[in-house]
C-alpha positions as CSV (number, residue, x, y, z in Angstrom):
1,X,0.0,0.0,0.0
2,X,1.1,3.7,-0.8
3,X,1.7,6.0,1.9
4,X,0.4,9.3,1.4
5,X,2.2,12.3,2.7
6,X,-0.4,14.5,4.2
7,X,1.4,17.0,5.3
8,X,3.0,17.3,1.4
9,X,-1.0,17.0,0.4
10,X,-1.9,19.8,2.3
11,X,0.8,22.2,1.6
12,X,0.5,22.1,-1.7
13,X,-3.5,22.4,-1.6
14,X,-3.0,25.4,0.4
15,X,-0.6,26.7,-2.4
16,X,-2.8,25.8,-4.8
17,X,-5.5,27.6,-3.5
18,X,-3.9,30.3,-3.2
19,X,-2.4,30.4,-6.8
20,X,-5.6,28.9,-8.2
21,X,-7.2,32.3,-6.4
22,X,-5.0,34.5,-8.1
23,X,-4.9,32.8,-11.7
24,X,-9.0,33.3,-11.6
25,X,-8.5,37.1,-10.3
26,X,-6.1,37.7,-12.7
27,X,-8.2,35.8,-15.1
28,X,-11.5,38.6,-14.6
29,X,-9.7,41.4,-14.3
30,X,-7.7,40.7,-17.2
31,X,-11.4,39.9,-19.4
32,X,-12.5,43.3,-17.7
33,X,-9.6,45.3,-19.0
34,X,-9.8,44.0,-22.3
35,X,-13.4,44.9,-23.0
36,X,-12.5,48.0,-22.0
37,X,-9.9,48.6,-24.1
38,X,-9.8,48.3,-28.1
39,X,-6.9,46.1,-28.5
40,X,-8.8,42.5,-26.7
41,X,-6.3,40.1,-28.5
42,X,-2.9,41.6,-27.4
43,X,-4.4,42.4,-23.9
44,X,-6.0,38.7,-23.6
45,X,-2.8,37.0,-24.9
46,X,-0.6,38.7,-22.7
47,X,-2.2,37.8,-19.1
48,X,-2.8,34.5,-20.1
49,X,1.1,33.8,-20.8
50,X,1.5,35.8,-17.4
51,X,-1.1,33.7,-15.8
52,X,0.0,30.1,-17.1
53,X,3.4,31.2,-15.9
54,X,2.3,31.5,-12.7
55,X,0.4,28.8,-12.9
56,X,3.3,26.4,-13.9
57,X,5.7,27.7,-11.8
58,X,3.8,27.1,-8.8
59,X,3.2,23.5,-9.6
60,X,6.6,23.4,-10.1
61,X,7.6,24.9,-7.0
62,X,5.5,22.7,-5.0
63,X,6.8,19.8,-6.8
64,X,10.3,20.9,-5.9
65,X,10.1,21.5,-2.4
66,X,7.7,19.2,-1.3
67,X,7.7,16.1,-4.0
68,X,4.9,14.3,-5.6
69,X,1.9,14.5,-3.1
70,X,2.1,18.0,-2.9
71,X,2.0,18.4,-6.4
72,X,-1.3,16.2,-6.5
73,X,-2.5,18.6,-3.6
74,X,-1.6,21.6,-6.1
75,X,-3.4,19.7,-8.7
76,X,-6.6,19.0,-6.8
77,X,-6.6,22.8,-5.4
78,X,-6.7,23.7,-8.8
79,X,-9.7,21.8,-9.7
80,X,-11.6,22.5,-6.9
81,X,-11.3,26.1,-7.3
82,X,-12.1,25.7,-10.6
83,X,-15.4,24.0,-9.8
84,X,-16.3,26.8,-6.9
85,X,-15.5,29.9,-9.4
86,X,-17.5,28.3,-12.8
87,X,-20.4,27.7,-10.3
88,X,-20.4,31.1,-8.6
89,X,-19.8,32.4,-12.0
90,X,-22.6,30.7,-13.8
91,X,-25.4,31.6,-11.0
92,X,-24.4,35.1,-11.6
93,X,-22.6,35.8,-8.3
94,X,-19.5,37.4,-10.2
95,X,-19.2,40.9,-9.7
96,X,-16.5,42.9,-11.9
């Protein structure tokens, strides 16, 4: 039987929280400005390289310093927060 590493599970869901939590920010805020301004592409194309960056480099980071499980933790963080902000977003809770 595999032994998990909780403590490695739970630090990187708490990373991945918070990362996931600042991908989605960056995510509206970035859709906001872009509507606001006439250039969407260049504006859109932009913060997403900034925002998969980010993205990556804290699953890598996690992986790094605390191995597999905490990159699983990082994954499932991800996916979870992913869930919560489509469903807040689709019942209309979103405010920009």
């Amino acid at each position: 039987m595999i032994a998990l590493d909780w403590a490695a599970f739970g630090y990187g869901l708490a990373l991945g929280v918070a990362v996931s939590a600042a991908y989605f920010a960056g995510l509206a805020f970035g859709v906001t400005m872009a509507l606001r301004r006439g250039r969407v592409f260049g504006v859109l194309m932009l913060r997403a390289a900034l925002r998969i960056a980010l993205l990556l480099a804290g699953g890598w980071g996690a992986l790094t310093l605390w191995g597999p499980w905490a990159a699983l933790g990082y994954a499932a963080a991800f996916l979870i927060t992913r869930f919560v902000v489509t469903s807040v977003a689709r019942e209309g809770g979103a405010t920009t």
